[in-house]
N, C-alpha and C positions, 0 to 999 in steps of 0.2 A: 223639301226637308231632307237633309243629309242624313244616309246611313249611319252604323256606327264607324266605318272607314271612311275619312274624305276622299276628297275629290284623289288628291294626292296618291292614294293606297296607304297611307302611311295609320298605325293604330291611332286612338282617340286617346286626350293628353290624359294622366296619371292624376289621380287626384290627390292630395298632400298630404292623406292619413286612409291610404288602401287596408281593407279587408284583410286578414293574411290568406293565401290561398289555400283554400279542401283541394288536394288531388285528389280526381277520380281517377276513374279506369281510362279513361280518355285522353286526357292529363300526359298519362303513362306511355300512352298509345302515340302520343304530338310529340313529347320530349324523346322517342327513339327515335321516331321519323328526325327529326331538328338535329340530335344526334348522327343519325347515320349519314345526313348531308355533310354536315362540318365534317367528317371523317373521313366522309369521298371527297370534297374537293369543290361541292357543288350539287345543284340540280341533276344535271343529266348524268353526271357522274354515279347518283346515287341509285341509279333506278334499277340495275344491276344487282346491288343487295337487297332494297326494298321491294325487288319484284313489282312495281308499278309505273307509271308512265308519271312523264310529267309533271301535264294538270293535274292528278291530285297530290303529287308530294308538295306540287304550291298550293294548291287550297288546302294543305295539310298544314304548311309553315302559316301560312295568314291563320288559320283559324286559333295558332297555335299563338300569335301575336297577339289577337284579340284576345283570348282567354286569357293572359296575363299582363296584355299592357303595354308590350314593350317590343320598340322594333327590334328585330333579332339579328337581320342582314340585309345585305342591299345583293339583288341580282338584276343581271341588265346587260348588255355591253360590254362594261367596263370587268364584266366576272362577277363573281361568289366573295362577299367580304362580310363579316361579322362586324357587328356595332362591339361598341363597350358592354352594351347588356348583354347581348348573345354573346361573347365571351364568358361573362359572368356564367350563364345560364346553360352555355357548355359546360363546365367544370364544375359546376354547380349537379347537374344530370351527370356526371360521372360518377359524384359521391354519390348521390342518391341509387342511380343502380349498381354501384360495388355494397353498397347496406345491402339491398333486397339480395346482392346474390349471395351474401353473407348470413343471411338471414333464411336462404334457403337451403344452404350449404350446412349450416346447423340445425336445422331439420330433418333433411337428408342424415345425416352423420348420427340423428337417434334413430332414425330407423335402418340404422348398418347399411346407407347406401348412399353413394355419391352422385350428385346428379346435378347440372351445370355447364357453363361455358367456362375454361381454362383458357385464358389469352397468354402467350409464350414469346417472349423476343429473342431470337437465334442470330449472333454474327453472321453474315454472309460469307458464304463459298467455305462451307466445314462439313458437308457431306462426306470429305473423303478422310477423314480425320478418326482412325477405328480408336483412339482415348476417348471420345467425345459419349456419352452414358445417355442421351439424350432419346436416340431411336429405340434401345432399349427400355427407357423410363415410359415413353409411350404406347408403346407395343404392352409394355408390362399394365396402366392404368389403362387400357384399352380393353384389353382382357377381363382384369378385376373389374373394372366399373366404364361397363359399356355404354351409359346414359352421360357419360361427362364427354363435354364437345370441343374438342382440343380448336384453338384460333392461333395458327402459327405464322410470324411472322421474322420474318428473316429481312435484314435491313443493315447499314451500316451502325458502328459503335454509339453515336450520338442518335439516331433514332430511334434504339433500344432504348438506351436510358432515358430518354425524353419519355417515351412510353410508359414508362415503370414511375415515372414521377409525377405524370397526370393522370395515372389511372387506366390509361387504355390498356396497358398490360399487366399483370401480376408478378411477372419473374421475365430476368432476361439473363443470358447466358453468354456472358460475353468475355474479352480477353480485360485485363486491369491494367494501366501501366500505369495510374495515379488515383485512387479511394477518393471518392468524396463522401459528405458527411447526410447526402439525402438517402444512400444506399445499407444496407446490412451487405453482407460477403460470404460467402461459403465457397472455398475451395471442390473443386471437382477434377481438374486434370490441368496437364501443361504441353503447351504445344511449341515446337523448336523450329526454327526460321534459320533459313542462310543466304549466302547473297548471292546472285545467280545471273548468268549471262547467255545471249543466245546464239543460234549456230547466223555467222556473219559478224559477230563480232571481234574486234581485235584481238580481247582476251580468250576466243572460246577454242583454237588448238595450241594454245602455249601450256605445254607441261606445267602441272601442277607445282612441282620444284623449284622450277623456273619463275612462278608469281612472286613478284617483290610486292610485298605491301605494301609499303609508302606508293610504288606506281600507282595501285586503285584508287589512290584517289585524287590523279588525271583522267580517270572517264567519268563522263557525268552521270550521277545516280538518280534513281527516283525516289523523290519523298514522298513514304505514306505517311500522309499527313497525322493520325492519330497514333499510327504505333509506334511509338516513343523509346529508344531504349536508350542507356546515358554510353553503349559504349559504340555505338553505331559510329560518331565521327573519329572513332581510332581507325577505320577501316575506310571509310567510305566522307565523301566531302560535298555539301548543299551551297548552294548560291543560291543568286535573284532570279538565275538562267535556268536553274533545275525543275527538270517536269517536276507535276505533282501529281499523286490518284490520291482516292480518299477509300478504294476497295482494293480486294487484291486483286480482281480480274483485270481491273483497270492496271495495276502494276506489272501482270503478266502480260496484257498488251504492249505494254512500252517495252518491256523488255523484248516481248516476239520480233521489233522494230529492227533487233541486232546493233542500235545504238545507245542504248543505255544500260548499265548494271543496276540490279534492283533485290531486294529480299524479299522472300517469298515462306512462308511454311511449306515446311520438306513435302507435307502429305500433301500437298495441292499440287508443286512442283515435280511431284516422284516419276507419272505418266508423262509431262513433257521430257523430262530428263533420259525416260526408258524409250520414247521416241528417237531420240538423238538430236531435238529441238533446243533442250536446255542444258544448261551446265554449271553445277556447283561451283564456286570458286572458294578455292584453299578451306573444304569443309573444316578442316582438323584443327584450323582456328576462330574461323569465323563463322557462328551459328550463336544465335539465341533462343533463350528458354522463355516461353512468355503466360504465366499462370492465368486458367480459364475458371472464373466463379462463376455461382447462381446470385444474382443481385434481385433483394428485395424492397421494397422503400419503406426506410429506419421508422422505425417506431408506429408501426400499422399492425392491426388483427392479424393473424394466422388464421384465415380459413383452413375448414376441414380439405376440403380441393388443396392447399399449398402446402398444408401437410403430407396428405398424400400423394405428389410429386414430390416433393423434397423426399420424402423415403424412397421412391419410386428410383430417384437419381443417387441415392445413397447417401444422402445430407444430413448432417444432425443440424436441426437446427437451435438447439442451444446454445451451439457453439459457433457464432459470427466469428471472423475475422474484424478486430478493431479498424476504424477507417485511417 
């Protein structure tokens, strides 16, 4: 007689007018575990945050199939893939724990205390950037309200906002150079970019006076690929041939090469520069200004937690920027 798994491993079939499901506390306990794999990447990836081995994160995932029916992912060989359900049922477990922590969080907030997990999405390589309100806004909600558990994660532009739209984050802090209509916008500071060359390269002991413009754009530049500015090809010129990064480290790399010319924000660039590694070219014309908002995803709750960061960073949030 076969169990309720066949032979296969695979769940027993759905029946064509299921029960709706009672979560228990169980329930709760499977769909974090199922969560925190999707988010590691996998099994053994996740064992790290889950603090457990293995074996039970997979007897955690089957038992987690059984109980609802539904294959969730394929592991094996071939890696970690998510069926169309366990998509589903990802996303599905993201709403459902942003209610409970909204639901906590407004609890918290009658009894004059915050208390919760804060997930934050930060552009990469901004630590050196003193406009940035950020370490101060946590240092400050660290203080006030020691039980909220800050989850920072620092990533490029597009896996912030990916974050902020499926829920894995609450807020993400990044540079804007086109609004979309899934985000709200609040203004927080501006960060200025110039274009920069290194010690080896052709242009880096030619007098400043000396830069003819039109020449720069016979060296080849590097395209960051997201940060977009419309007057960057007055100065500087992209082909088929032109490196790409899609970070800024990755653009200071290429530039450290002393064959490419590249943009860089001043604050990231200021210690190569004070080195004698890099070298601004023609600041006094060519620098861009590029505005840094708090993006929230349009038309969602305000928790009490995202109010008090938003104050924290000095945000009104009444007042979005249209997209």
């Amino acid at each position: 007689m076969e169990t309720p798994l066949s032979n296969s491993g695979n769940p027993p079939p759905r029946p064509p007018h299921r029960a709706p499901l009672a979560l228990s506390g169980l329930d709760f306990k499977l769909l974090k575990v199922f969560k925190a794999v999707v988010e590691a990447g996998g099994f053994s990836a996740a064992q790290n945050e889950l603090n457990v081995g293995l074996a039970a994160i997979s007897k955690q995932i089957s038992d987690l199939e059984i109980r609802i029916g539904m294959r969730l992912c394929t592991r094996g060989r071939e890696g970690f893939h998510l069926t169309e359900e366990g998509r589903l049922v990802y996303q599905a477990s993201i709403d459902l724990f942003a209610s409970v922590d909204n639901f906590r969080d407004r609890l918290s907030s009658a009894q004059n205390e915050l208390i919760g997990d804060l997930g934050v999405g930060v552009i990469d390589n901004t630590i050196t950037d003193e406009q940035s309100p950020l370490v101060a806004a946590i240092r400050r909600m660290s203080e006030e309200s020691p039980k909220v558990r800050f989850q920072l994660q620092a990533a490029q532009l597009d896996e912030v906002e990916r974050g902020v739209v499926e829920g894995r984050l609450v807020a993400g802090i990044v540079p804007v150079y086109q609004k979309r209509e899934e985000f709200d916008y609040y203004p927080l500071y501006e960060e200025r970019s110039q274009l920069y060359c290194a010690i080896g390269h052709p242009l880096f002991d030619v007098p400043q006076a000396q830069l003819d413009l039109p020449a720069l754009k016979e060296h080849p530049c590097i395209n960051h690929r997201y940060a977009i500015h419309r007057d960057k090809p007055s100065f500087t010129h992209y082909d088929s041939l032109s490196p790409s990064a899609t970070q800024v480290e990755a653009v200071a790399l290429l530039i450290k090469t002393g064959r490419f010319v590249g943009y860089l924000p001043q604050h990231y660039a200021a210690n190569l520069v004070a080195q004698g590694q890099f070298r601004a070219l023609r600041p006094d014309l060519i620098n861009f200004v590029t505005p840094f908002n708090l993006i929230l995803r349009h038309n969602t709750v305000r928790s009490p937690l995202v109010k008090a960061f938003a104050q924290a960073l000095g945000v009104d949030l009444k007042a979005p920027l249209s997209a």
